[in-house]
C-alpha positions as CSV (number, residue, x, y, z in Angstrom):
1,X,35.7,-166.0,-153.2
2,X,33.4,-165.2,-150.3
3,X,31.3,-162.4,-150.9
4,X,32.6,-161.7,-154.1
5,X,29.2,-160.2,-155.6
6,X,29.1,-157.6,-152.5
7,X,29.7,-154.9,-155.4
8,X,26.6,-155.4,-157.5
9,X,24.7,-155.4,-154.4
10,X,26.3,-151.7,-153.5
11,X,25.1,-151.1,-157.1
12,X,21.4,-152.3,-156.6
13,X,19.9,-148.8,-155.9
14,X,17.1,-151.2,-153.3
15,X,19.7,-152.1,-151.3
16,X,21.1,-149.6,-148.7
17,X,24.6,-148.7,-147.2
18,X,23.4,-149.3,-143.8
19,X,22.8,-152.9,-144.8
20,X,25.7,-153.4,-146.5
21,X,27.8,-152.2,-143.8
22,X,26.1,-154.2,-141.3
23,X,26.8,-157.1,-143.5
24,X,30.2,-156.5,-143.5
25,X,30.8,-155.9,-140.3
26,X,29.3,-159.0,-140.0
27,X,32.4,-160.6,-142.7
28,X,35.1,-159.0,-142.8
29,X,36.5,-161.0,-145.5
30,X,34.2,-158.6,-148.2
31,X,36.3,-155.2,-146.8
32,X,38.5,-155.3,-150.0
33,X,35.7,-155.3,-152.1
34,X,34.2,-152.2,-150.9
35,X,37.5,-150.5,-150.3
36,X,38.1,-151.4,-153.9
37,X,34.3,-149.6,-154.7
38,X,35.6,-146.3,-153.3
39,X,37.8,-146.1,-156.3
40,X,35.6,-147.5,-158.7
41,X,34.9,-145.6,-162.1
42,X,31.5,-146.0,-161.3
43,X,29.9,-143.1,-159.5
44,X,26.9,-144.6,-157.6
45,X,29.6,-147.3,-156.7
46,X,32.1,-144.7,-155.8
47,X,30.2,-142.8,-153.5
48,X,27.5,-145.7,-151.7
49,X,31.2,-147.6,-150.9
50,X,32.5,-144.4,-149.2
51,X,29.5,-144.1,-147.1
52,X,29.4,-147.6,-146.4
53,X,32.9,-147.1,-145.0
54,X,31.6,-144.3,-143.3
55,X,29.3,-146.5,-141.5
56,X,31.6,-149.2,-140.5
57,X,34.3,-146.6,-139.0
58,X,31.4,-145.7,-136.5
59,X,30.4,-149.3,-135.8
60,X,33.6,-150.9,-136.0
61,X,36.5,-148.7,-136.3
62,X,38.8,-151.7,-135.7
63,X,38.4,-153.1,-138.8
64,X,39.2,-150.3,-140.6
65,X,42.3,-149.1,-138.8
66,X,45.1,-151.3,-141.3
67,X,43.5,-148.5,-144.3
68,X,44.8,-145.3,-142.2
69,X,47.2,-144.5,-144.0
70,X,45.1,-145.4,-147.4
71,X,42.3,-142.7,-146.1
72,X,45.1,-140.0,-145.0
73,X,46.2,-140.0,-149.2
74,X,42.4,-139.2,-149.7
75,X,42.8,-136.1,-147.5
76,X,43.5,-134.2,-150.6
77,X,41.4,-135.6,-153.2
78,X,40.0,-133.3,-155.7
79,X,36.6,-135.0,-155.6
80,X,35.1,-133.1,-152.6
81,X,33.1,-136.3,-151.6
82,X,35.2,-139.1,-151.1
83,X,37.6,-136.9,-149.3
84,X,34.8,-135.4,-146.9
85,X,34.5,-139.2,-146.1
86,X,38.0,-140.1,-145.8
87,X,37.9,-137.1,-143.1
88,X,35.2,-138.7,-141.6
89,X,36.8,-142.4,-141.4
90,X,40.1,-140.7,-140.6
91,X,37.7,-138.7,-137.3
92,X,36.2,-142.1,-136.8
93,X,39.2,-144.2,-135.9
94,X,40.4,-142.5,-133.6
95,X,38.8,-145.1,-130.6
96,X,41.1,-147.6,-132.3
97,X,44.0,-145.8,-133.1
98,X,46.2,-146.7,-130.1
99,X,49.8,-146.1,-132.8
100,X,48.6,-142.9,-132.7
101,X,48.8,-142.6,-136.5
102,X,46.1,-139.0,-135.9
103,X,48.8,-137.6,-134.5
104,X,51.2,-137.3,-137.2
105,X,48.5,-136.1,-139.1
106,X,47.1,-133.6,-137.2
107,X,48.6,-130.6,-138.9
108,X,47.7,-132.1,-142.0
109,X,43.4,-132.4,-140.8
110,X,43.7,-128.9,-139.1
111,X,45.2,-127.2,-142.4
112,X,42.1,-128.2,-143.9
113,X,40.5,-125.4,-141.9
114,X,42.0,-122.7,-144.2
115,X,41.0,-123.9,-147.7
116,X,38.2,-121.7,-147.7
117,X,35.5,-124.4,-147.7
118,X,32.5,-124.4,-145.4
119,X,31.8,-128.1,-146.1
120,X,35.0,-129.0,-145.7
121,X,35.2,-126.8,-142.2
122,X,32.2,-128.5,-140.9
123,X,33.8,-131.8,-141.1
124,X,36.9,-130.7,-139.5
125,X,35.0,-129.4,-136.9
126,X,32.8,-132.5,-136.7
127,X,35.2,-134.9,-136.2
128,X,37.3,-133.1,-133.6
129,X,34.9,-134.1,-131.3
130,X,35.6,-137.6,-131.8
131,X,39.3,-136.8,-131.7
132,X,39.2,-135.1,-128.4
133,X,36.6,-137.5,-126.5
134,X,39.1,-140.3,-127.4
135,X,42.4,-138.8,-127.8
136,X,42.6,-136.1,-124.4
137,X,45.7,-135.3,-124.6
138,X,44.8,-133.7,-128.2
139,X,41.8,-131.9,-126.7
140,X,43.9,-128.4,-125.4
141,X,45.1,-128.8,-129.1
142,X,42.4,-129.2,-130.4
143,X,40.5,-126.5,-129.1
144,X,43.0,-124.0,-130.1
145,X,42.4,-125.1,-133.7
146,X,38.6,-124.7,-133.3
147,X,38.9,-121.4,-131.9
148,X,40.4,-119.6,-134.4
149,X,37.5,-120.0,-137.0
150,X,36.6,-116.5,-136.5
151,X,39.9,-116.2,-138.8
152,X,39.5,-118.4,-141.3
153,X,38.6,-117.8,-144.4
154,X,35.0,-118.6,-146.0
155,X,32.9,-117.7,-148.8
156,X,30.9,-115.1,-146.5
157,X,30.0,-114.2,-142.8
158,X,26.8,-116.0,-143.1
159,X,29.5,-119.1,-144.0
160,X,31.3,-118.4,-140.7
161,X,28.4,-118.5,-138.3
162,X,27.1,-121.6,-139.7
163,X,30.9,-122.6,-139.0
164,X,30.6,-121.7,-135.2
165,X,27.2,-123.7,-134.7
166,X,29.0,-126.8,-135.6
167,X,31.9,-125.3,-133.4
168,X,29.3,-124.7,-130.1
169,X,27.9,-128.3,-131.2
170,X,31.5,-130.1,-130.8
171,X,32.7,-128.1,-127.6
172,X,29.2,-129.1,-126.3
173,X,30.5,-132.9,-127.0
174,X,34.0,-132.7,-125.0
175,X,33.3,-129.6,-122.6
176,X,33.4,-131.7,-119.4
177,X,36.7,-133.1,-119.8
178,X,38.1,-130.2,-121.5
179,X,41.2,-128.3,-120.2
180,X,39.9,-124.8,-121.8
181,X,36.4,-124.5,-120.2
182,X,37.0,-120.9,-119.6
183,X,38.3,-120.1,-123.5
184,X,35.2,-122.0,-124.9
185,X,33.1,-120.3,-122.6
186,X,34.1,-116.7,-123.7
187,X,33.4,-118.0,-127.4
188,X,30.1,-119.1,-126.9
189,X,29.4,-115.9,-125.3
190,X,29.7,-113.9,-127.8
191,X,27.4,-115.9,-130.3
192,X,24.7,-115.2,-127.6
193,X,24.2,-112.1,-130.4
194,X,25.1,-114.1,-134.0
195,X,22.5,-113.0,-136.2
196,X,22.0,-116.8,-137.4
197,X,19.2,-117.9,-135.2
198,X,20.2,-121.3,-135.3
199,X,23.6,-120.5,-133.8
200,X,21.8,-118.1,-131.7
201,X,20.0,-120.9,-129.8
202,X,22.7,-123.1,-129.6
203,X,24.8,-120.5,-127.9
204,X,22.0,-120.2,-125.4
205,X,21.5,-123.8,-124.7
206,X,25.3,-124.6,-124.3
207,X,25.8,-121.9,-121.5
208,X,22.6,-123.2,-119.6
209,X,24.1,-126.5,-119.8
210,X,27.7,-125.7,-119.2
211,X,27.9,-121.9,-117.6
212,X,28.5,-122.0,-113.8
């Protein structure tokens, strides 16, 4: 079997996931292997095949596009990890993803909003960039999701304004070809006085950029 010893290599602590992914981008044919790591019993397996996977869905989300459906189950693992990269994959194939498969998942990714997780949040919020760059006729949809952080719940305030520098940092990624310039606008404004400095600035360099 070609490739067939592309697991020990994920297991070699010298070798790194950016390697391996190049190298499998390179043949394909050793995919099932590290799909097969992602559920390995093997932690430092486990978790080097999710970000390898991770990788490839930047580089080549073609390839991963027949596993949708296997990385949509994954939404809702209980180990926080794997499923913060099958949300990533998931955000990542969405420049291949012409049977629009997102779609029907859409309320399931946005419900992930609400579980009181500012990890989980963040990716949510990450990826929707993606989504709406490559998927425009989400974007209105989109937006309205992202938007109602300011409701959601969080472990604290401090939580929530972290939340809305990752928000500023996706609208920032999609504002030119988004259909609610003027909502976004009005929520960036108001972080011009977030007490996280971080957020602060980003407020201020988004509407210097953007603000007409």
């Amino acid at each position: 079997m070609v490739e067939s010893n592309i697991l020990n290599e994920v297991s070699k602590k010298e070798i790194n996931a950016e390697i391996l992914a190049k190298k499998v981008i390179k043949n394909p044919r050793s995919l099932p292997d590290i799909m097969e790591g992602f559920l390995s019993d093997a932690a430092n397996i486990r978790f080097k095949s999710a970000k390898i996977l991770v990788l490839i869905s930047k580089e080549k989300s073609e390839l991963l596009l027949p596993y949708f459906n296997f990385f949509a189950g994954h939404l809702g693992n209980k180990n926080t990890i794997l499923k913060w990269n099958a949300m990533d994959v998931i955000s990542n194939l969405a420049p291949a993803d012409s049977e629009k498969k997102f779609d029907k998942l859409f309320k399931k990714f946005y419900s992930m909003l609400y579980e009181g997780s500012l990890i989980t949040a963040a990716h949510v919020v990450e990826g929707s960039a993606i989504i709406a760059n490559t998927k425009p006729y989400l974007e209105e949809k989109i937006t309205q999701e992202i938007l109602k952080i300011g409701k959601i719940p969080l472990p604290s305030e401090e939580c929530r304004n972290i939340l809305k520098g990752h928000a500023i940092k996706a609208f920032d990624q999609y504002f030119d070809q988004s259909r609610s310039k003027d909502k976004i606008i009005d929520f960036v404004r108001k972080e011009l006085n977030n007490t996280r400095n971080a957020t602060r600035k980003k407020a201020e360099k988004f509407l210097k950029k953007w603000e007409r």
